[in-house]
N, C-alpha and C positions, 0 to 999 in steps of 0.2 A: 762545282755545281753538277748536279746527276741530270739526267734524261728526266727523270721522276719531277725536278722542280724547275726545269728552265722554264725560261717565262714565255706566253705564248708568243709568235712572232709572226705578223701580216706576210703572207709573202708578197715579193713583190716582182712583177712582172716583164716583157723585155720594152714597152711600148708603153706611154701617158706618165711617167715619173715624173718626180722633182727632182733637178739636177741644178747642183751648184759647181759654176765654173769658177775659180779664182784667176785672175789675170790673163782675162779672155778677149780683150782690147784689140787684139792682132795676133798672128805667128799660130803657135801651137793651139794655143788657149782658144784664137777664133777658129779653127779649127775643126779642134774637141766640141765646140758648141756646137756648131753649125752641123757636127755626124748625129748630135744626139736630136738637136731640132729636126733634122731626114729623118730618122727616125720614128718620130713623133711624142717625146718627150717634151716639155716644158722647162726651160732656161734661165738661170738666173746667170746673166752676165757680167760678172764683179771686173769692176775697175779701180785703182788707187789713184791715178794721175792723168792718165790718158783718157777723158771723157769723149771728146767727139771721135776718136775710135771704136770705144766700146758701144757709141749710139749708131756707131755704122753696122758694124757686128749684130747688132741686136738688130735693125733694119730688115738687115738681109737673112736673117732666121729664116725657115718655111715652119707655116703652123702657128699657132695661137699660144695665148696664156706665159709669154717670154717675160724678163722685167728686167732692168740695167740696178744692181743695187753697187754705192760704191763705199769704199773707206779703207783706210792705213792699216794694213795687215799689222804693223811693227804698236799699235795699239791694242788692247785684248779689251778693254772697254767697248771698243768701236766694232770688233771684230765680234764681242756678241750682239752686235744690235745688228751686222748685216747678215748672221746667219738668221735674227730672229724674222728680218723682214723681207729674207730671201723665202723663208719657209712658210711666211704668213702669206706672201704673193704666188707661189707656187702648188700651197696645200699640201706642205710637208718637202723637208729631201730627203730623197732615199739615193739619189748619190751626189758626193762629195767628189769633187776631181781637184787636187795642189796641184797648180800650175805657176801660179805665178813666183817667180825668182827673178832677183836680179843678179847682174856678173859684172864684177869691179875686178879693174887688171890690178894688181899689185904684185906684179915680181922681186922678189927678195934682196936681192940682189940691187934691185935699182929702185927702191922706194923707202922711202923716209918712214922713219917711225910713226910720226904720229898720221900717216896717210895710212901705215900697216894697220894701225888700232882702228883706224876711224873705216878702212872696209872690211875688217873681218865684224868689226861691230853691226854695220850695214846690212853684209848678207847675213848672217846669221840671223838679223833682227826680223828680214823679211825669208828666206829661204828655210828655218828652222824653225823657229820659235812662229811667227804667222804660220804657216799649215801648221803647227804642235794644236795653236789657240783653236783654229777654225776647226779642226780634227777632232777638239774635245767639245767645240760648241754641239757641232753637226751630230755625233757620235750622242751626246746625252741625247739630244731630243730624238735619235733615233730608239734610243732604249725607251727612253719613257712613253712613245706614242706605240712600241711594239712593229716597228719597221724593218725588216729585214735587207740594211740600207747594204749600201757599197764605198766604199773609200780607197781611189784610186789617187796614188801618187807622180807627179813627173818627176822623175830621180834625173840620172846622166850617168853616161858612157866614163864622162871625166872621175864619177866617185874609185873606179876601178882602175883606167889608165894613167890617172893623174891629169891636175891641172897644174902645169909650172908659172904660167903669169897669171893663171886666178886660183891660186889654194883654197884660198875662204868657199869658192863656188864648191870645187869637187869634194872637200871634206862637209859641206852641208848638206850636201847631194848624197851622199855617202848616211850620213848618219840621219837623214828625211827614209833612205832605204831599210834603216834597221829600227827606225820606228814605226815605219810600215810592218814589220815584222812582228815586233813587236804588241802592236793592237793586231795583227792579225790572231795572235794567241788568246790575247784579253778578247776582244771582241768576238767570237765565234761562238761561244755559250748562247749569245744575241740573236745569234742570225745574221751578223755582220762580217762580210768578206773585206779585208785588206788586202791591196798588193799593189805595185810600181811598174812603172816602165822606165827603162833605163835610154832613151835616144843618144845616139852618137849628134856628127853634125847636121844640122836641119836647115833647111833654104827658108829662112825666116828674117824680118826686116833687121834684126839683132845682127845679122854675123852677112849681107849682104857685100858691109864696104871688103870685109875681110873674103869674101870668093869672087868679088870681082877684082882683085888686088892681087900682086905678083906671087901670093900663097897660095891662091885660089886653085891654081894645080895641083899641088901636094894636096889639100885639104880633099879636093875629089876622089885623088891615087889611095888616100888610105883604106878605100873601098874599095873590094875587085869588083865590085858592079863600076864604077869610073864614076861615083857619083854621091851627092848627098842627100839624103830623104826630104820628103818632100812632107809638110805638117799633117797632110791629109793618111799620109801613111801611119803618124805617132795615133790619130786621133783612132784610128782601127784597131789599132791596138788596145788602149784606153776600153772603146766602147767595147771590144770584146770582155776583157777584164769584169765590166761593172754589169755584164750580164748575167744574169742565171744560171746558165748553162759553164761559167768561171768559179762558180761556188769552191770546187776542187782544185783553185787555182792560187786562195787564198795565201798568201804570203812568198808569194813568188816577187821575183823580180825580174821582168822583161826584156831582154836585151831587142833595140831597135834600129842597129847600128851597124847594116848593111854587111856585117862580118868584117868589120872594119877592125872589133877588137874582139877576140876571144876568150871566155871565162874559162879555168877546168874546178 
C-alpha cells in the first residue's frame, strides 16, 4: 500500500481514549488500568474468573466512563462480543493491552503426560490464541472506524531466558512476541503501532507464596538492583509504549527486568 492510497486515519491522542485491559483483576493488569485511568483515559476492565477483583480494580479507577466487561478468552465467540461491548461502553478502543496469561508448572521431568497436554493446551488456549482472537477483534474495528489504535503486549523475561517448570508459559510468551511483531508490520499501513513488554519477576499476588519462600533470595539476587519490580513499573512501560510519542517504537520488545537478563 502507497502513501497515495492508505486510508485516512483519526489520530489519536495521549489523554480521553478507549482502553481495553485484559486480565486486569489484580497484578500487572490492575495496574496497567489504573496508569491509564491517572491518566484520564477510560477503562474497560476485562476479567475471565475473578469478578469481585476486577470490581475492586474498577472501583478504585480515578475518572469517569470505566466498565468491568468479562468472558473466556480460550472462546473467540465470546471474545468478540467483549471487545464489541468494551468498545460500545467506551466509544471506540484505540488501545488494546494482552495481559492476561496464565502459568501452569509442568516440569518435564516430573509430570505425566496427560497433565503435559492438558497445560500446554491451557496456556496456549489463554496465553496465545486469546490475545491472537482479541488482537484481531480490536484491530478490525480499529481499521474500519479509521483509528489510529495502539496494541500493546505483556510478553516475559521467561520467552528469552527460559522457563524449565513452565515451558508452555515462556514458549507462548515468546511466540505472543513475534506476533506482536508481526502485526507490527501488517498493521502500520493503519496507523496502528504494535509492540511488547518483556517483565522479568514482578511482586504480584501470582509469585508472592514463591518470594516469600526459602527462593525468595535467589529470585531478588537475579537483579543487581536486590529486587523484583514492582507492577507499577510494567504499567509505565505499557503506557509509554501506547502513546504517540512510541509510534517509532512500533515492534520493539521491551526488556523490564531490572538487568536481571540481558539480550545481545
Amino acid at each position: 500500500m502507497t502513501a497515495m492510497n492508505r486510508p485516512e486515519v483519526r489520530p489519536v491522542g495521549r489523554v480521553g481514549r478507549g482502553v481495553l485491559v485484559t486480565g486486569a483483576s489484580r497484578g500487572i493488569g490492575r495496574a496497567i488500568a489504573a496508569a491509564f485511568a491517572r491518566g484520564g483515559d477510560r477503562v474497560a476492565v476485562h476479567c475471565s474468573t475473578r469478578r469481585a477483583d476486577a470490581l475492586d480494580t474498577l472501583a478504585a479507577l480515578e475518572g469517569d466512563g470505566h466498565v468491568l466487561v468479562e468472558g473466556d478468552l480460550t472462546d473467540p465467540v465470546r471474545v468478540e462480543a467483549l471487545v464489541d461491548e468494551a468498545a460500545e461502553a467506551l466509544g471506540g478502543v484505540d488501545v488494546l493491552v494482552n495481559n492476561a496469561a496464565v502459568m501452569v508448572r509442568h516440569p518435564l521431568a516430573t509430570t505425566a503426560y496427560a497433565a503435559w497436554q492438558e497445560a500446554w493446551q491451557r496456556t496456549a488456549a489463554v496465553n496465545l490464541f486469546g490475545a491472537v482472537n482479541v488482537s484481531y477483534c480490536a484491530a478490525r474495528r480499529m481499521i474500519d472506524e479509521g483509528r489510529a489504535g495502539r496494541i500493546v503486549n505483556v510478553g516475559s523475561r521467561g520467552a528469552f531466558r527460559g522457563e524449565p517448570d513452565h515451558p508452555a508459559y515462556g514458549a507462548t510468551k515468546a511466540a505472543l512476541h513475534a506476533f506482536g511483531q508481526s502485526l507490527a508490520v501488517s498493521l502500520a499501513p493503519h496507523g496502528i503501532a504494535v509492540a511488547s513488554v518483556a517483565p522479568g519477576f514482578v511482586a504480584t499476588e501470582r509469585v508472592a507464596d514463591r518470594l516469600a519462600s526459602a527462593e525468595g533470595g535467589a529470585i531478588t539476587a537475579q537483579s543487581p538492583f536486590g529486587r523484583v519490580a514492582e507492577p507499577e513499573e510494567v504499567a509505565s512501560a505499557v503506557l509509554y509504549l501506547a502513546s504517540p510519542e512510541a509510534t517509532w517504537s512500533s515492534g520493539t520488545i521491551l526488556d523490564v527486568n531490572g538487568a536481571s537478563y540481558l539480550r545481545t
